[in-house]
Every structure is written in structure tokens, then in C-alpha cells.
C-alpha positions as CSV (number, residue, x, y, z in Angstrom):
1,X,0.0,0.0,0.0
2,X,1.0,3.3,-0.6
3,X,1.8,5.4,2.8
4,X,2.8,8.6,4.3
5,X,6.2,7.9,6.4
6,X,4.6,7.2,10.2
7,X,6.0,7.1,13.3
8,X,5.4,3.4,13.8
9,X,4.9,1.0,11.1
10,X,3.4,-2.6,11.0
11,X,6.5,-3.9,10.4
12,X,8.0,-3.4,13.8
13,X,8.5,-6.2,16.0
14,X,6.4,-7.4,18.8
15,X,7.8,-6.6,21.3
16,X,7.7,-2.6,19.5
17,X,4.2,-3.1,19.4
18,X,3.4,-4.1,22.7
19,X,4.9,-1.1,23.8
20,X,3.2,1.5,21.7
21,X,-0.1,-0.1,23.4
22,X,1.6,0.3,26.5
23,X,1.5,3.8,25.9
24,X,-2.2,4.2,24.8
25,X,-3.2,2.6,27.8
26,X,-1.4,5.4,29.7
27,X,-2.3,8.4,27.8
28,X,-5.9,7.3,27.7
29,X,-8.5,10.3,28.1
30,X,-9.1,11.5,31.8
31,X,-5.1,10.4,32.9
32,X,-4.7,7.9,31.5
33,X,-17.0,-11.1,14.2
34,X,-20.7,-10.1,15.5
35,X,-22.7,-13.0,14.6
36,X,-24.7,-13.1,11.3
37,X,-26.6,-9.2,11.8
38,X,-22.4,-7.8,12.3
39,X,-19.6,-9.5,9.6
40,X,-19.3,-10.1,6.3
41,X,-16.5,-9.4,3.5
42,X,-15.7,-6.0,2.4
43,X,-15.2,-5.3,-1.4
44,X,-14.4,-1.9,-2.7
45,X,-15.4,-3.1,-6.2
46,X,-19.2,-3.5,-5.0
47,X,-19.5,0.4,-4.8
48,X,-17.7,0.6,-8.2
49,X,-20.9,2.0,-9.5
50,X,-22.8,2.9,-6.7
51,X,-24.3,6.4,-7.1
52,X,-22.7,9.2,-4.6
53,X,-24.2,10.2,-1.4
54,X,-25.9,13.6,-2.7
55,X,-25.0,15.3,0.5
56,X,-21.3,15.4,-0.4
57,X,-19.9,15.4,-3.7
58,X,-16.7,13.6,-4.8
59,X,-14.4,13.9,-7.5
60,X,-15.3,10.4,-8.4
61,X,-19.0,12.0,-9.6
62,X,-17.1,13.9,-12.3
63,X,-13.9,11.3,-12.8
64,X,-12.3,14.3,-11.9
65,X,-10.2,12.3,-9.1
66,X,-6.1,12.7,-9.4
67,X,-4.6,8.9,-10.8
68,X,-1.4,9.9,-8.5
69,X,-2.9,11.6,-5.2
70,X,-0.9,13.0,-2.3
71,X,-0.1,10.4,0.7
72,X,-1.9,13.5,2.8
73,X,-3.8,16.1,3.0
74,X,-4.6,19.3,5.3
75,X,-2.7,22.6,5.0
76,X,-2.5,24.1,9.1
77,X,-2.8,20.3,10.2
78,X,-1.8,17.5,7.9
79,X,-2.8,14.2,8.5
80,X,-1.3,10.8,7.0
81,X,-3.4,9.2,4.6
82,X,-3.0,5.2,3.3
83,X,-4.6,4.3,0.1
84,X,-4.4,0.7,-1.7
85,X,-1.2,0.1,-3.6
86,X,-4.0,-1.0,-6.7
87,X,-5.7,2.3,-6.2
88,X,-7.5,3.2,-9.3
89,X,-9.8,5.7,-9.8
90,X,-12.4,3.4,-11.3
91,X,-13.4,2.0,-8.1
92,X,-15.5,3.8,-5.2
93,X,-13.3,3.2,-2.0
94,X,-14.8,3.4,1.7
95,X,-13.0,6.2,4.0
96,X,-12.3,5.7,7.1
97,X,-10.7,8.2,9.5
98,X,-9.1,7.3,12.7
99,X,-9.4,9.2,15.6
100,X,-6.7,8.6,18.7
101,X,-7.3,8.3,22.6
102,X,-5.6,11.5,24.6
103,X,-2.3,11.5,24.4
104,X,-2.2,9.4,21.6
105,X,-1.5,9.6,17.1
106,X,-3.1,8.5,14.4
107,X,-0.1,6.6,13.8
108,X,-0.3,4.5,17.3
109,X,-3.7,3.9,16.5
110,X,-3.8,2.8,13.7
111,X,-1.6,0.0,14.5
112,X,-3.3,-0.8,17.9
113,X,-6.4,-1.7,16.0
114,X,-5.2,-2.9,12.8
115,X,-6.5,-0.3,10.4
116,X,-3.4,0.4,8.9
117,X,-2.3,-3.3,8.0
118,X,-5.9,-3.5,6.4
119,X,-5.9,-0.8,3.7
120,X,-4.9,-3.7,0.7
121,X,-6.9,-6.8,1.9
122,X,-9.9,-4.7,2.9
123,X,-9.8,-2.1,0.3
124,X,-10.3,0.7,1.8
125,X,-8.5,4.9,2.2
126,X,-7.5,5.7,5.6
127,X,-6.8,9.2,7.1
128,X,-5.2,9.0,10.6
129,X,-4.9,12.8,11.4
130,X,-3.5,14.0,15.1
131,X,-5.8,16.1,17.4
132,X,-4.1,19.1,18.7
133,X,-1.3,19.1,21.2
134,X,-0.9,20.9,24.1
135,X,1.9,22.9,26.0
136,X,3.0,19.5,27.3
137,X,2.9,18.0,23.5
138,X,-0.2,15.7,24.6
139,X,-2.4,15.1,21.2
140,X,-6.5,16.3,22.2
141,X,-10.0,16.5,20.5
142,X,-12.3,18.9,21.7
143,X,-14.9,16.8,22.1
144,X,-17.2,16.8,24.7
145,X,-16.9,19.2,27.8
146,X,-15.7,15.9,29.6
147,X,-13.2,15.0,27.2
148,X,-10.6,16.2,26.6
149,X,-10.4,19.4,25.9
150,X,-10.9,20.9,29.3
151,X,-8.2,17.9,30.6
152,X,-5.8,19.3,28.6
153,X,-5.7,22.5,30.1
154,X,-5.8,21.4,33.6
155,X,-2.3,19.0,32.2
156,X,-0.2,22.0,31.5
157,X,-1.7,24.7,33.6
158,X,-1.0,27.6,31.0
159,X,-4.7,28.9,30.8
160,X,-5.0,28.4,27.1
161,X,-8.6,27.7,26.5
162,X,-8.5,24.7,24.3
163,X,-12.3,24.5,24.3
164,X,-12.6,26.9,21.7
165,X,-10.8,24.6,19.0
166,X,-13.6,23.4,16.2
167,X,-12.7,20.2,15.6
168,X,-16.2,19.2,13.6
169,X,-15.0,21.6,11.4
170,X,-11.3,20.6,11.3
171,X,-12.6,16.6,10.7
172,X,-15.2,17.9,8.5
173,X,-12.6,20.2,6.2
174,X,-10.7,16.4,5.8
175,X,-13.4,14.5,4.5
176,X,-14.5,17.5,2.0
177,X,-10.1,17.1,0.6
178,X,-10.8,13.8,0.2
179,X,-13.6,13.5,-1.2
180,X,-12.3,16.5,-3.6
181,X,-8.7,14.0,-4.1
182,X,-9.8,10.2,-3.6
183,X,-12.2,8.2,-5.8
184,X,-14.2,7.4,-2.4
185,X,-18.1,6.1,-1.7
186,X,-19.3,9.1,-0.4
187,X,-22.3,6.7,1.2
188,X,-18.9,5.4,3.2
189,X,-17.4,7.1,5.6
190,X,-16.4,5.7,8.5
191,X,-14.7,6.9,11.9
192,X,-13.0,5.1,14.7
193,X,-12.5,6.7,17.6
194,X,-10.6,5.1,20.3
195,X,-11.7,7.0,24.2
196,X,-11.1,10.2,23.3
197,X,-11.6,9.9,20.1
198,X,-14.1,7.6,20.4
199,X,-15.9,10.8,22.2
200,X,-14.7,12.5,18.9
201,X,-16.4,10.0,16.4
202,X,-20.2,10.2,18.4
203,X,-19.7,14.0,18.2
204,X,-19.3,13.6,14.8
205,X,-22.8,11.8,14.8
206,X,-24.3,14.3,16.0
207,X,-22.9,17.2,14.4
208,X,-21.7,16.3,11.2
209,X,-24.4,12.7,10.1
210,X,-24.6,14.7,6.8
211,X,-21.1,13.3,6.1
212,X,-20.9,10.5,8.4
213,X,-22.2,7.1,8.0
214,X,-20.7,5.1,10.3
215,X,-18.5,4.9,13.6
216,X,-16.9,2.4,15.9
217,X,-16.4,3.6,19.4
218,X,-14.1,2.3,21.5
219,X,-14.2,2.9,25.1
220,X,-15.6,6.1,24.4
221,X,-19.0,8.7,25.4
222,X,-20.9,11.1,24.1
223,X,-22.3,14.5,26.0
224,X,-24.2,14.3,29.2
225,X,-27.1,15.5,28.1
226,X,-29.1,14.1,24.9
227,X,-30.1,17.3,24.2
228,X,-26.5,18.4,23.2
229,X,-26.4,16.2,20.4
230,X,-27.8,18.3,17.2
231,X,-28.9,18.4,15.1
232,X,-27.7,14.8,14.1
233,X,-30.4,14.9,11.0
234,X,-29.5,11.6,9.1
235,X,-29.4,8.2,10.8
236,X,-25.6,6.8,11.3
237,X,-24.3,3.5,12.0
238,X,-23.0,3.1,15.3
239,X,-21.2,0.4,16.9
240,X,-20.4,1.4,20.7
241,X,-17.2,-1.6,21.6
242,X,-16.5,-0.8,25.3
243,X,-15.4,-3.2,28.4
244,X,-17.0,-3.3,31.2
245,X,-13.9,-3.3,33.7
246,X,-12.6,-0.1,32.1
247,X,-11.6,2.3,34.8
248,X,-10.6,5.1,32.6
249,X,-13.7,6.0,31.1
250,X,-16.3,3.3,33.2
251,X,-18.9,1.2,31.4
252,X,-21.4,2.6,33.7
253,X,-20.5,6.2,33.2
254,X,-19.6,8.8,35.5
255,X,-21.4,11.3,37.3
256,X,-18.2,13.1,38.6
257,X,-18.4,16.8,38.4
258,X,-16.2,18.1,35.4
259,X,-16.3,14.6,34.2
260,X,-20.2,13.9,32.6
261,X,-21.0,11.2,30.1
262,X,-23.6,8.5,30.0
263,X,-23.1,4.6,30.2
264,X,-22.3,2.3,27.2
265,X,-25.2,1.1,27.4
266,X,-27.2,4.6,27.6
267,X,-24.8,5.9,24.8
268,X,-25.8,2.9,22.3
269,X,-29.6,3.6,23.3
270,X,-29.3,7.3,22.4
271,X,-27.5,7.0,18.8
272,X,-30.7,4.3,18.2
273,X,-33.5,6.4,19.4
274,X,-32.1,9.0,16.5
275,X,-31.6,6.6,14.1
276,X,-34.9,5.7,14.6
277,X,-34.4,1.9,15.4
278,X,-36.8,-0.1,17.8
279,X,-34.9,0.9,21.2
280,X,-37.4,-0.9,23.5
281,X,-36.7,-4.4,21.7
282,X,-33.1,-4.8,21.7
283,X,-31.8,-8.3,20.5
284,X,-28.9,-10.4,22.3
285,X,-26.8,-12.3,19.2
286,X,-24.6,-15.2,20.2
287,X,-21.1,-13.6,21.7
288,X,-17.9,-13.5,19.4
289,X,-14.4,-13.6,20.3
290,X,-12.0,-10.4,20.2
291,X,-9.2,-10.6,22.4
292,X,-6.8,-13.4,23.5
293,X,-6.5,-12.2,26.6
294,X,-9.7,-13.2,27.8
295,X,-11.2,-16.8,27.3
296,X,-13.6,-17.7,25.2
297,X,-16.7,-15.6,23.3
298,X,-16.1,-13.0,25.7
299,X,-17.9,-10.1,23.9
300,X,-22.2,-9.9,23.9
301,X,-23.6,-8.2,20.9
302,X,-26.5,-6.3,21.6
303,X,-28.3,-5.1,18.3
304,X,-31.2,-2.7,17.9
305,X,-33.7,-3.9,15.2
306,X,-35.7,-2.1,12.6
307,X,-33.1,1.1,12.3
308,X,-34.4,3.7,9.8
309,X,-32.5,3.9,6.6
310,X,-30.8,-0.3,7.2
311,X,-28.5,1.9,9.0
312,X,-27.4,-0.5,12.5
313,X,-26.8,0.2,16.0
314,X,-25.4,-2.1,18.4
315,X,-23.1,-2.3,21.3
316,X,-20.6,-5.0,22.0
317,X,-19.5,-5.7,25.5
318,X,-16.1,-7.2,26.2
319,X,-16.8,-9.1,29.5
320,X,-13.7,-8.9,31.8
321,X,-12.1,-6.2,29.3
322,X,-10.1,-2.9,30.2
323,X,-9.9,0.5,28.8
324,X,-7.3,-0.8,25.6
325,X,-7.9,-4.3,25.2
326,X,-5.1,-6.4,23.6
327,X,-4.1,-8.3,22.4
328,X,-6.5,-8.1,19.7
329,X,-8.0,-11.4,17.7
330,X,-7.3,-11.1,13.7
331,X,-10.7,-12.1,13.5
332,X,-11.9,-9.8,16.2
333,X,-10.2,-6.5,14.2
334,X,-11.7,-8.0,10.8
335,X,-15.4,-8.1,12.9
336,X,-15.2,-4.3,13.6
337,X,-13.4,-3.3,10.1
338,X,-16.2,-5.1,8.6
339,X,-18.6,-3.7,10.7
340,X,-17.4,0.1,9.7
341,X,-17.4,-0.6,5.6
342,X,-20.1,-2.6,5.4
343,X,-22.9,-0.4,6.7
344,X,-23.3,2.1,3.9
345,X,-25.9,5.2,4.0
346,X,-28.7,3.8,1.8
């Protein structure tokens, strides 16, 4: 595949990799495949004709798109992108943009969760941009009021007020490049936020569902209220992965002043209620297995039926798992990449 020089690449050794998870696990926000209705194959190809989402246009509409694009994009805040080394612009390719945990990169995240060792096999255009750093060089999204903006200023104590950075309208001004650069499926754009950034990716649920499709949130919230989220007009796939021993950003939420977000379970029931699935008949599927470090199908899938728009909503729970799970099943990462690309905006 064709890549933007990162700080740490997939070919590093194990015991590299064990220790850039080591250090998303401490940096997290605050201090610190699904059964038959979840996994399938992905295959660029299918959306080779597909007709573009009409809310955003793409240089593929036109066959306007570059045959040699950039390996990144942004002017004030660049941000690395992957594309297929058979990238041609004859085929409509799913975007997904990866969204780091406090203290984190797009580059570490990308290789905790796989995404950047899946942009051949799965077909697929990543963008793994950085949030903005504080005083102390610790990487933020302006998210929520509980995370992380407002954490980052109490870190370096300099009275900057990071809570006025937009960063809808930074993660929004990406998508627009890419869609401008990349032959991509407009009806496909993905974001996966890991704790911070999985706050990040609901946000953009809410906020931006006129370019977003679909999310995977991992270990992450949304706003305290419900109300805050607007005006989240179009239904979005959601797929809330959180487990329930985390004790960086709790399962059951937290109700500590400062520090305001709903359960996992609350979250998922929200993002259904808007888009429009049948929240008072939620369905239990058999449990899958994610991570090695906890025996056996340790992960329930709870799916919320008849979803407006075949959009899905569902929240997987990995019994026994912390904040960063890991290590991570190769089928368990296929089961949420999957997930993300193959829930395309009708």
C-alpha cells in the first residue's frame, strides 16, 4: 500500500508493538465477528458503481479524481493518509478516519487496532490525522466538555482555552479534501475513535451525520445530556465496543463533576432512538471472540432492530475487558473493520 512515512509502522516487532499499546493505555482520556446481523467481506469493487451520497460530492461523480494523489492532506494540520497500492480511480473506495485516545496519534492507532495493515486486503483509504497538542505535547479532541479538551488544560496549567478549537470543522474540512482528491463512496465514511476519540467520532454523529455514515467507538461517550447532540439529521451506523472493567472511562459512566458522560449502554440507546431503530426491543446475538486475553466468546452483541434507513446500531461488550484491550483477535479487528465498511448510507 502506498503510505505517508509514520512514526510506527506494522512492520516493527512485537515486542515494539506491545509497547506503543503500553503507551495508549497510559495516555488514555481522563489520565490515562458479531454474529450473522455484524460480519461479512468488504469489497471496494461493489460500490464501483454505486451512485454518490448527494450530501457530499466527490471527485469520483465527475472522474475528476487525481490517478497519483498525495499520501496526505490538510494545510494548518496534515494528516497521514493510506490508500491501496492498486488504487484506481475506477473503483469507489470506503473512507475511514481514525481518531486517537488522549495522548495518543493516528499513527499509534492505527496499529493498535489494525486499520493500517488493512488498507490492501480490505480495500479501503485511511486518514489517521492528530488532534491538537498541548503545552506539554499531549495530542486532544475537543470533544465533549468531559473529554478532553478541558483535561488538557488542567495538564499543562497555562490557561490556554482549548475548548474553543472546532474540531467538527477541522474533521469535516478532511473528508471535503478527500472526497475533492480520492475516488471514495461518499455513502462510506467511517470513523473510529478510540476514548477520546471515540468521544470525537459520536460527536461527529451528531454534528456532522450529513457526512458520516458510520462509527466504531471504542471505550468512548458522548455528552451528558441528549439534548446536546444536534442536530444529528441523518441516521448513522453506530457500533459502541467498550469493556465493562474499564476504569478510565467506566462502562457505567460517570457522574463526577467536570467529568459527565452516559453509560455504554445509555450511549448505544441514544444514537438508536435518533436513528430511529426499535430501542425498547433490543436483540442479544450469540457472543464473538475479540481478544486473547480473555477466554472464550467474551464479547455480547446487543443489536437494535428495525433502524431507519438499514442503518445498524449495536453495542458489543467485552466481558472482563479494560480500557485498551489487547491483544486483539485477527478475526476480532476483521469483525469491527467489517462492521465500519459494510454499513453504507442507503
Amino acid at each position: 500500500m502506498k503510505i505517508w512515512p509514520l512514526n510506527v509502522t506494522a512492520a516493527k516487532s512485537a515486542q515494539l508493538l506491545i509497547g506503543v499499546i503500553v503507551a495508549i493505555v497510559v495516555s488514555s482520556c481522563g489520565g490515562g465477528g458479531g454474529g450473522e446481523n455484524s460480519n461479512g467481506s468488504s469489497d471496494a469493487q461493489d460500490s464501483g458503481n454505486s451512485t454518490s451520497n448527494t450530501l457530499l460530492q466527490s471527485c469520483a461523480d465527475d472522474s475528476s479524481c487525481a490517478t497519483n494523489p498525495p499520501t496526505f492532506i490538510g494545510i494548518d494540520r496534515p494528516a497521514a493518509v493510506q490508500i491501496p497500492s492498486n488504487y484506481s480511480t475506477e473503483t469507489r473506495y470506503p473512507l475511514i478516519i481514525a481518531l486517537h485516545g488522549y495522548g495518543g496519534s493516528g499513527a499509534l492507532l492505527g496499529n493498535y487496532i489494525g486499520l493500517n495493515d488493512r488498507v490492501d486486503s480490505k480495500q479501503y483509504i485511511l486518514i489517521s490525522p492528530d488532534g491538537t497538542a498541548n503545552a506539554n505535547g499531549t495530542k486532544f479532541w475537543n470533544a465533549t466538555p468531559a473529554c478532553c479538551a478541558a483535561v488538557a488544560e488542567r495538564d499543562d496549567n497555562t490557561g490556554e482555552n482549548y475548548r474553543q478549537i472546532d474540531d467538527v470543522a477541522y474533521i469535516r474540512s478532511l473528508i471535503e479534501e478527500a472526497a475533492a482528491t480520492y475516488s471514495i463512496d461518499t455513502r462510506r465514511i467511517g470513523l473510529f475513535g478510540h476514548s477520546n476519540g471515540g468521544f470525537m467520532a459520536l460527536r461527529m454523529a451528531c454534528e456532522a451525520s450529513d457526512y458520516i455514515t458510520s462509527l466504531v467507538s471504542l471505550a468512548g461517550s458522548t455528552f451528558a445530556s441528549s439534548a446536546s447532540c444536534a442536530p444529528a439529521d441523518n441516521p448513522v451506523s453506530v457500533l459502541a465496543i467498550h469493556g465493562d472493567l474499564d476504569q478510565t472511562i467506566p462502562y457505567d459512566g460517570s457522574s463526577l463533576p467536570g467529568f459527565l458522560f452516559p453509560s455504554a449502554l445509555e450511549t448505544t440507546d441514544r444514537f438508536a432512538v435518533q436513528a430511529g431503530c426499535d430501542n425498547t426491543n433490543p436483540v442479544m446475538f450469540n457472543p464473538i471472540d475479540m481478544v486473547s486475553s480473555v477466554s472464550g466468546s467474551e464479547t455480547t452483541v446487543l443489536s437494535y432492530p428495525n433502524c431507519a434507513e438499514a442503518t445498524k446500531v449495536e453495542l458489543w461488550t467485552i466481558v472482563g475487558g479494560p480500557h485498551s484491550p489487547f491483544p486483539w483477535l485477527t478475526s476480532g479487528q476483521n469483525a469491527y473493520v467489517d462492521w465500519l465498511i459494510n454499513n453504507p448510507r442507503r
